[in-house]
C-alpha positions as CSV (number, residue, x, y, z in Angstrom):
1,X,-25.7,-19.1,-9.0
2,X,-26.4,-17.1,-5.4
3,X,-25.6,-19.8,-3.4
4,X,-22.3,-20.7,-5.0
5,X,-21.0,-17.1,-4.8
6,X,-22.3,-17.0,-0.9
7,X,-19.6,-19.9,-0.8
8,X,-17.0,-18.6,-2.2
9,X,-17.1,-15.3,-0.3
10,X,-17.7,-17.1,2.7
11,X,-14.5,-19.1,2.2
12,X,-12.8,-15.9,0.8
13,X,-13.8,-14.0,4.2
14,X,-12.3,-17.0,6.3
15,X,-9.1,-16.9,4.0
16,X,-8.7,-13.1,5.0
17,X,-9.7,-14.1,9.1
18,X,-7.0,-16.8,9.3
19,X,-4.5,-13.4,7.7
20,X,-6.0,-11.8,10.5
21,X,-5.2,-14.2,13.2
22,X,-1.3,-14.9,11.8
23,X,-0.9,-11.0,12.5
24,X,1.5,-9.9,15.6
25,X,0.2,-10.5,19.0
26,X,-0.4,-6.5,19.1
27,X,-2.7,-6.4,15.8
28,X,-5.1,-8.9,18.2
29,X,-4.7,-7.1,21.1
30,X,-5.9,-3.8,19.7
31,X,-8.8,-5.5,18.8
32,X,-9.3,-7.2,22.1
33,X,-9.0,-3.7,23.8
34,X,-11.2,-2.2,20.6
35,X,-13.8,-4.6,22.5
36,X,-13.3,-3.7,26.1
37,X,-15.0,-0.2,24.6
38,X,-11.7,1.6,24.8
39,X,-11.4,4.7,22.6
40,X,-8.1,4.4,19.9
41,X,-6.2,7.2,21.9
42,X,-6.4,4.7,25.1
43,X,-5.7,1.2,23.7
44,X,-2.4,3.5,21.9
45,X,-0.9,4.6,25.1
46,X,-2.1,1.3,27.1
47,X,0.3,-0.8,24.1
48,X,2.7,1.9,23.3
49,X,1.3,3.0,19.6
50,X,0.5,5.9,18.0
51,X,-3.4,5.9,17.5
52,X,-2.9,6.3,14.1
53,X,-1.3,3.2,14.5
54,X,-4.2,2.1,15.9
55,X,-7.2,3.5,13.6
56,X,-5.4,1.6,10.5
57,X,-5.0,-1.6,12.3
58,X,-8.7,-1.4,13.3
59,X,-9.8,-0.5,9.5
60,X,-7.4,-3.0,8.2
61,X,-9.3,-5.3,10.2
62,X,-13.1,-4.3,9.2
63,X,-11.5,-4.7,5.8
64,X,-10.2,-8.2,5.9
65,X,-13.5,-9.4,8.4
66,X,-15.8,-7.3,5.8
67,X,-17.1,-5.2,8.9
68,X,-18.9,-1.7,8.6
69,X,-17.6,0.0,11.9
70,X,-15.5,-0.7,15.5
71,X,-18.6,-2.7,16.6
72,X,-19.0,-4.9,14.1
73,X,-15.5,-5.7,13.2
74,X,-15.6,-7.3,17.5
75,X,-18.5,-8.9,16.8
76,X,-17.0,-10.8,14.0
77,X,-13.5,-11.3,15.4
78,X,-15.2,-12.6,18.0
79,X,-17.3,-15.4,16.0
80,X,-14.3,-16.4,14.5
81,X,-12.4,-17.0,17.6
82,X,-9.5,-14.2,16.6
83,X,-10.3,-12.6,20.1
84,X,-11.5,-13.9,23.3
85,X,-14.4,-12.2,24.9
């Protein structure tokens, strides 16, 4: 059943958003900045991180939002309220 398993993954991809959101204030700010266009390098000095730091909080996040690059991992933080535009 499609629709059944569109459900649950649905509900599955809100249960890993609400994660998302419970993260430190810095985890949401990398992606705010991540929206703003700024390169990983930048939003690591701008919030005192390495940008390795950076680059896994930004793939941890396309993992948990099921995103496929930088763009689309803002698009859907920004659906789901985790950032403000």
């Amino acid at each position: 059943m499609k629709w059944g398993n569109d459900l649950l993954d649905l509900a599955e991809r809100f249960r890993q958003a609400d994660g998302l959101a419970k993260r430190p204030l810095h985890k949401r700010e990398v992606l705010t900045w991540t929206a703003t266009g700024y390169s990983s390098k930048l939003i690591a000095h701008r919030l005192n991180l390495s940008a390795r730091t950076v680059e896994h909080q930004i793939a941890s996040a396309q993992k948990r939002l099921g995103a496929q690059n930088r763009t689309h991992v803002v698009a859907k933080a920004l659906v789901l309220n985790l950032i403000e535009p």
